[in-house]
C-alpha positions as CSV (number, residue, x, y, z in Angstrom):
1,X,69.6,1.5,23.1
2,X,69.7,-2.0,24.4
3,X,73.0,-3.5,23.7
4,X,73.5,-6.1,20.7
5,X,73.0,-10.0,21.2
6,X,76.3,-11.8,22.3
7,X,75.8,-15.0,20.4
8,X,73.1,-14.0,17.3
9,X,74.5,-11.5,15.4
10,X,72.0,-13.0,12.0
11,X,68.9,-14.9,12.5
12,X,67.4,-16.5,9.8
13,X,63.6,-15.5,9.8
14,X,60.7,-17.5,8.5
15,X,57.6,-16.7,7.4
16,X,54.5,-16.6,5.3
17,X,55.2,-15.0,1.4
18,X,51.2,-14.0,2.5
19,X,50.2,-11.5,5.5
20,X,48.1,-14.3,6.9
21,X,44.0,-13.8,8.4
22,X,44.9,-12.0,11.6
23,X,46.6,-8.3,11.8
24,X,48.2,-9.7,14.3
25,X,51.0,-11.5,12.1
26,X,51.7,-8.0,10.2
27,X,51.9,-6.7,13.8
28,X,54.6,-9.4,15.1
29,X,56.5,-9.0,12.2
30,X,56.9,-5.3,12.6
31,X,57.8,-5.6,16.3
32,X,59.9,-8.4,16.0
33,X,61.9,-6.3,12.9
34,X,62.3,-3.4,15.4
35,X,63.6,-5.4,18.3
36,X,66.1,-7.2,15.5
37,X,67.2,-3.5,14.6
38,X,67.1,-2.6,18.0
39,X,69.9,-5.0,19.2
40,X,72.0,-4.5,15.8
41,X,70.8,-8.2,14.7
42,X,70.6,-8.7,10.6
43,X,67.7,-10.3,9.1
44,X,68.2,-13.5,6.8
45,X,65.0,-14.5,5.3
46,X,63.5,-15.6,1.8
47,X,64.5,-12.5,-0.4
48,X,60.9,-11.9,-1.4
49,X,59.1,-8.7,-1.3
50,X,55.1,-10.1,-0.5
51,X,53.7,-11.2,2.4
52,X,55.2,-11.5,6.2
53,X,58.8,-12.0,4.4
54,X,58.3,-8.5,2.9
55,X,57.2,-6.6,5.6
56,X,59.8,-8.0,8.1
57,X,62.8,-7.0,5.4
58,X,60.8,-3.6,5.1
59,X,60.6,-3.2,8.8
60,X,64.2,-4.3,9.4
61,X,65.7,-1.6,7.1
62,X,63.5,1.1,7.7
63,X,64.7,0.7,11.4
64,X,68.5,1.0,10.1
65,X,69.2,-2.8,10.3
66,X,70.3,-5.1,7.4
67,X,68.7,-7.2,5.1
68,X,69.9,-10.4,3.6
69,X,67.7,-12.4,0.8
70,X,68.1,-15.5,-0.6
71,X,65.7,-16.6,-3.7
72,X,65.6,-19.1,-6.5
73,X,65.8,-17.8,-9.7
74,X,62.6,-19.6,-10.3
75,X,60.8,-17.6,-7.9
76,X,62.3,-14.6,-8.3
77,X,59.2,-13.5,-10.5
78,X,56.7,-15.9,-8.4
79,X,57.7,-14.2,-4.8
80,X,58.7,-10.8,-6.3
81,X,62.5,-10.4,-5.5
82,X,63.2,-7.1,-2.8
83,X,64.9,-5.5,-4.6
84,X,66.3,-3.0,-1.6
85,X,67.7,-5.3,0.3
86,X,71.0,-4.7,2.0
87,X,72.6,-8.1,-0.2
88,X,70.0,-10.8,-2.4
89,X,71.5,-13.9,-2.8
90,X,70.0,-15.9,-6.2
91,X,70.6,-19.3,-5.6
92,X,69.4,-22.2,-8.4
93,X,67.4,-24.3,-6.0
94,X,65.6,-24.4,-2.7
95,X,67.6,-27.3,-1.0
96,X,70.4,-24.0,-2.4
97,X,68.5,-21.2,-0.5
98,X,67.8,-23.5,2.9
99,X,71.8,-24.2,3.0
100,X,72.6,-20.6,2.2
101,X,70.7,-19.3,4.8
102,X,72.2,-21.6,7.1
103,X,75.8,-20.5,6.3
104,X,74.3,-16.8,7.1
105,X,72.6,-17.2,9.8
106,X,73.5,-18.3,13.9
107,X,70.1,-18.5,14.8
108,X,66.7,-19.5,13.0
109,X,62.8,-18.6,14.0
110,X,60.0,-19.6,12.5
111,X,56.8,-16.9,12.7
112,X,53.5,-17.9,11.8
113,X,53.6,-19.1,7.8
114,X,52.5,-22.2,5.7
115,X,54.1,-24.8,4.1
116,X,57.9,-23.3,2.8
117,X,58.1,-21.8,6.2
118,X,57.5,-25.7,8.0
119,X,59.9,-27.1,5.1
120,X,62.5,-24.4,5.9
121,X,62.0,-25.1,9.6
122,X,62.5,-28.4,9.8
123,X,65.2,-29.0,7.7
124,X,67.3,-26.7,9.5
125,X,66.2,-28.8,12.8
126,X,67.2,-32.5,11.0
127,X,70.6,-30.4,9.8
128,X,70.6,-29.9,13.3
129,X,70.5,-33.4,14.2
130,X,72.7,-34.9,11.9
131,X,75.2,-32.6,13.2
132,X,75.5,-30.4,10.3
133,X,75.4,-27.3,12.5
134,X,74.7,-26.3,16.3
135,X,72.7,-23.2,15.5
136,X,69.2,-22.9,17.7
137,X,65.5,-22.8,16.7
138,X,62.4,-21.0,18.0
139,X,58.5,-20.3,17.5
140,X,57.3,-17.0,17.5
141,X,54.2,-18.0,18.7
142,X,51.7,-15.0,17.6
143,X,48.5,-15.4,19.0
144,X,49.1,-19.5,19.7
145,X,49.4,-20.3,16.3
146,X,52.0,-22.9,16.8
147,X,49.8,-24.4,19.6
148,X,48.9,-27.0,17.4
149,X,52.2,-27.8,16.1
150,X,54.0,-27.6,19.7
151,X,51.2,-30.2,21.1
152,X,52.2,-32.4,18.0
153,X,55.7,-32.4,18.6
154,X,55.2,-33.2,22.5
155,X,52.9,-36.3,20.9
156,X,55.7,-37.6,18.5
157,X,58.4,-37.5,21.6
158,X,55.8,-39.3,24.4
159,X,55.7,-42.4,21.2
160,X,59.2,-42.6,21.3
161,X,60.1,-40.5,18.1
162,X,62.0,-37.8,19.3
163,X,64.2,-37.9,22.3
164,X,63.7,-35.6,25.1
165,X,66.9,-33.2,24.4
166,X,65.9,-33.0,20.8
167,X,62.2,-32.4,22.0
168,X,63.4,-29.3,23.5
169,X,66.0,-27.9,21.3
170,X,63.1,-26.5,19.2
171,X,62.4,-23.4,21.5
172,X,59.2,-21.5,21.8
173,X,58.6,-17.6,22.5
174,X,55.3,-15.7,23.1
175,X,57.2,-12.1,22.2
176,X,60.0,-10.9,20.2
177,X,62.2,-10.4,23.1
178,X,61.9,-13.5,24.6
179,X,62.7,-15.5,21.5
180,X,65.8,-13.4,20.8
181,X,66.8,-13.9,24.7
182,X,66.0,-17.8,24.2
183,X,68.1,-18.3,21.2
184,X,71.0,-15.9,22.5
185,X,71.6,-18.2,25.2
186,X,71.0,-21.3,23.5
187,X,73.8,-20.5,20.7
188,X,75.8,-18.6,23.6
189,X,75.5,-22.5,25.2
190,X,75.9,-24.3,21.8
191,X,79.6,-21.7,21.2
192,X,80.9,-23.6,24.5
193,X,80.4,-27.1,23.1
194,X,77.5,-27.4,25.1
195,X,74.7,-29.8,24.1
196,X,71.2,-27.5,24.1
């Protein structure tokens, strides 16, 4: 058994309430849930029970790790609460869920999703910014799907709207061991004061 992560002892995951096009999201998921396990690293993600969200809380506990959900009331019925989750959290809003999961987690990373899971992503990066918190942030990039996204962001900083050091704080990872690596020794960096 590999031994536990030094810095990222909960990592905020997040991800489509769908299963996306390609088997190869489920398949991520999965692996990415068994490495988290692996390493003794709880899940913090959405609280639903559909979708990528659903399958990595699945995955996570059947592999003996934890599982900690946050949901709106209001979608509690819409994304199907888990109900078999090591804690659920029922918050009133979704600005409440985004700064719940922050207090959970050290670490956040983004697999492939739509919408919520961009919202939820870059929140926690501005949060970042305005010095709210010095936790780090990853792709999962499955199968390049944040290619287009990554060349976007490399765009916005070469016209001047994101600086270089803030450019790179958002980390990217073609496997689940990589990004767990990445964002270990970014918050590891960020523990000693450290700019990332």
């Amino acid at each position: 058994m590999k031994s536990a992560l030094k810095s990222v002892r909960r990592l905020a995951v997040y991800c489509g309430s769908s299963i996306g096009s390609d088997p190869v999201f489920a398949d991520s998921a999965v692996e990415l849930a068994g490495v988290m396990a692996e390493r003794g690293v709880d899940l913090v993600y959405g609280g639903g029970r559909l979708g990528l969200m659903g399958l990595m809380a699945d995955s996570v506990l059947a592999a003996g790790g934890r599982a900690y959900g946050v949901i709106p009331n209001a979608l509690v019925d819409l994304e199907v609460a888990h109900t078999g989750l090591t804690e659920l959290h029922r918050v009133d809003t979704l600005h409440e869920r985004k700064a719940k999961m922050t207090d959970l987690a050290d670490a956040f990373l983004a697999l492939p999703g739509g919408i919520g899971t961009l919202d939820e992503l870059f929140e926690a990066w501005s949060w970042n910014a305005l010095g709210y918190h010095a936790k780090p942030l990853a792709l999962l990039n499955v199968a390049g799907f944040w290619d287009g996204l990554d060349s976007f962001l490399d765009h916005a900083a070469a016209c001047g709207f994101l600086s270089p050091a803030r450019r790179e704080q958002l980390l990217v990872a073609g496997t689940a061991d990589e990004a767990l690596k990445l964002l270990d020794e970014a918050a590891a960096t960020a523990a000693k004061g450290m700019v990332w």
